[in-house]
C-alpha positions in Angstrom: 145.3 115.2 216.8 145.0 111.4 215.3 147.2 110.6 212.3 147.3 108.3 209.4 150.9 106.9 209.3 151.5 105.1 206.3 154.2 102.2 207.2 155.3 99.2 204.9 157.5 96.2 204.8 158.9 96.7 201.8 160.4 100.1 201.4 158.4 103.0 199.7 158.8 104.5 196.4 156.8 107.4 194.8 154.6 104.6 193.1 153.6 103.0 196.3 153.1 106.1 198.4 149.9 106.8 200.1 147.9 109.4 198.2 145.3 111.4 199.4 143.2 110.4 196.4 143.3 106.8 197.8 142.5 108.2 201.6 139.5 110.0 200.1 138.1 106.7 198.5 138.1 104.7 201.5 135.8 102.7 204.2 137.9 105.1 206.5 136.9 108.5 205.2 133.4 107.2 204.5 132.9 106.3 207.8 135.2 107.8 210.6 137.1 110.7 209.0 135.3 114.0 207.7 138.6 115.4 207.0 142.4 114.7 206.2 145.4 116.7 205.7 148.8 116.0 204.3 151.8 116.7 206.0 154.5 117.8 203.6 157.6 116.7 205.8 157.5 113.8 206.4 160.6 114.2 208.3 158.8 115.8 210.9 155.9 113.6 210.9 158.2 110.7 211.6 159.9 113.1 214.5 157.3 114.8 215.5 154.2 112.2 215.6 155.3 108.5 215.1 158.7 108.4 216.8 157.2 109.3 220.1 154.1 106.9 219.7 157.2 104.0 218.9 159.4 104.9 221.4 157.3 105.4 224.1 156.6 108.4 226.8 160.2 109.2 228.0 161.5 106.8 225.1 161.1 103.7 227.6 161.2 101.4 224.7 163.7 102.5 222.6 166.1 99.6 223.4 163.5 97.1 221.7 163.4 99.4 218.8 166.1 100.0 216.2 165.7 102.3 214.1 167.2 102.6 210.5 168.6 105.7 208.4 169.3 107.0 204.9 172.2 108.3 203.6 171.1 112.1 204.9 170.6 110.5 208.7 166.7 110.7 208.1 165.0 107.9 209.5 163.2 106.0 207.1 162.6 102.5 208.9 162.0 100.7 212.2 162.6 97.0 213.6 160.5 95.6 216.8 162.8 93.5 219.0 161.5 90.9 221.3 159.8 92.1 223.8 158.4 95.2 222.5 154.2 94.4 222.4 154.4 93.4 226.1 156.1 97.2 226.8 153.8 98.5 224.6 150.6 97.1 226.1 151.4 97.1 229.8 149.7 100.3 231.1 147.6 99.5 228.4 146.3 96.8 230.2 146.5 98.3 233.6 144.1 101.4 232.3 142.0 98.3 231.1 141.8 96.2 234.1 140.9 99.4 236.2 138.3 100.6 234.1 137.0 96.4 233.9 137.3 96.5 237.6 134.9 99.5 238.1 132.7 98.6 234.8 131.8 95.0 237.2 131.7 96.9 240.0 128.6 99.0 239.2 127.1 96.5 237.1 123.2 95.7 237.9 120.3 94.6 236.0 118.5 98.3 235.9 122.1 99.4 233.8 121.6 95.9 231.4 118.3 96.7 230.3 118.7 100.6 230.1 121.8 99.9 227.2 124.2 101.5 229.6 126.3 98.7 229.8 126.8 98.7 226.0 128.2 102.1 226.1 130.4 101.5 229.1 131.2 98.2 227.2 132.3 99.8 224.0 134.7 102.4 226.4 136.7 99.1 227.7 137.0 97.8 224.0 138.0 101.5 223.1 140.9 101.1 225.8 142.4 98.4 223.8 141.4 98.8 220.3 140.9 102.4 219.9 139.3 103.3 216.9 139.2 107.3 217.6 143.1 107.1 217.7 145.5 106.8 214.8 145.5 104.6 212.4 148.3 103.0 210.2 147.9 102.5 206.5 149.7 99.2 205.2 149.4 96.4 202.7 146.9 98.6 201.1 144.6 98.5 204.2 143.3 100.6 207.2 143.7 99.7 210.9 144.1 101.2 214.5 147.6 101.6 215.5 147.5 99.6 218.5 146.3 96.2 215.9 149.6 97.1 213.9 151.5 97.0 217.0 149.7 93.8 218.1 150.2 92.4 214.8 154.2 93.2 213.8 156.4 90.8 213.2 159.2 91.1 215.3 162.8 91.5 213.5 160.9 92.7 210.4 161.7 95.9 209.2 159.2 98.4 208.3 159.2 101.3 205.9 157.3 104.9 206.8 155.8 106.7 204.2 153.7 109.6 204.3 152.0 110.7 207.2 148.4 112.9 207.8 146.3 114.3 210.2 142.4 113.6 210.6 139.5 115.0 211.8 136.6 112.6 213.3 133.0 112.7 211.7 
């Protein structure tokens, strides 16, 4: 089920923690989301939901992750080493070069003017931008998790918050 993982560079306090009011009043709930749900540990959320999505399947990129703790062994922040996007994007970019690879193969004229290929264009963009997936909430903005993984600075630490699940229009 897609999420809404709140994650900051700065760490978060009870002033600057996503609330659902704020969820409910945006572009996203507007237009994607019919509904959203709080999860109350946010312990498990991190353990459950974005650890696995950081780490990888099988953990395969935990040694360009580190991962930081409080003083109850909770983890509370991560840290992208070098190294980390390419990992992250690699069968990423193999699905997409498949799928490109068949979307040329079968292209013809009859499929241009029929819209088909806009479709079959917006499943590639999907591949590598997927706006149906989760989505990360920081600097007090709304994007796919794959952009915030494009997008983070490497050495930088960042902060989780509060974590949700949605439900697509």
């Amino acid at each position: 089920m897609p999420m809404i993982f709140q994650i900051e560079s700065e760490p978060v306090t009870e002033d600057t923690l996503l609330s659902e009011d704020t969820i409910m009043e945006s572009w996203l709930y507007d237009s994607v989301i019919d509904r959203y749900y709080k999860v109350g540990d946010d312990e498990a959320v991190l353990r459950e939901d974005l650890l696995p999505l950081l780490l990888g399947k099988d953990n395969a990129f935990a040694e360009l992750v580190t991962l930081g703790y409080d003083s109850d062994n909770q983890v509370i922040s991560f840290t992208f080493h070098e190294g980390y996007q390419a990992a992250y994007f690699v069968e990423i970019y193999k699905l997409f070069q498949q799928k490109l690879n068949e979307f040329v193969g079968t292209m013809d004229y009859d499929r241009c003017i029929s819209g088909k290929l806009v479709s079959e264009m917006n499943r590639l963009n999907s591949i590598v931008d997927n706006e149906f997936g989760d989505y990360v909430y920081t600097d007090d903005e709304y994007i796919v998790f794959d952009e915030f993984i494009r997008f983070a600075k490497i050495g930088t630490p960042y902060y989780i918050g509060v974590g949700g699940f949605m439900y697509y229009k």
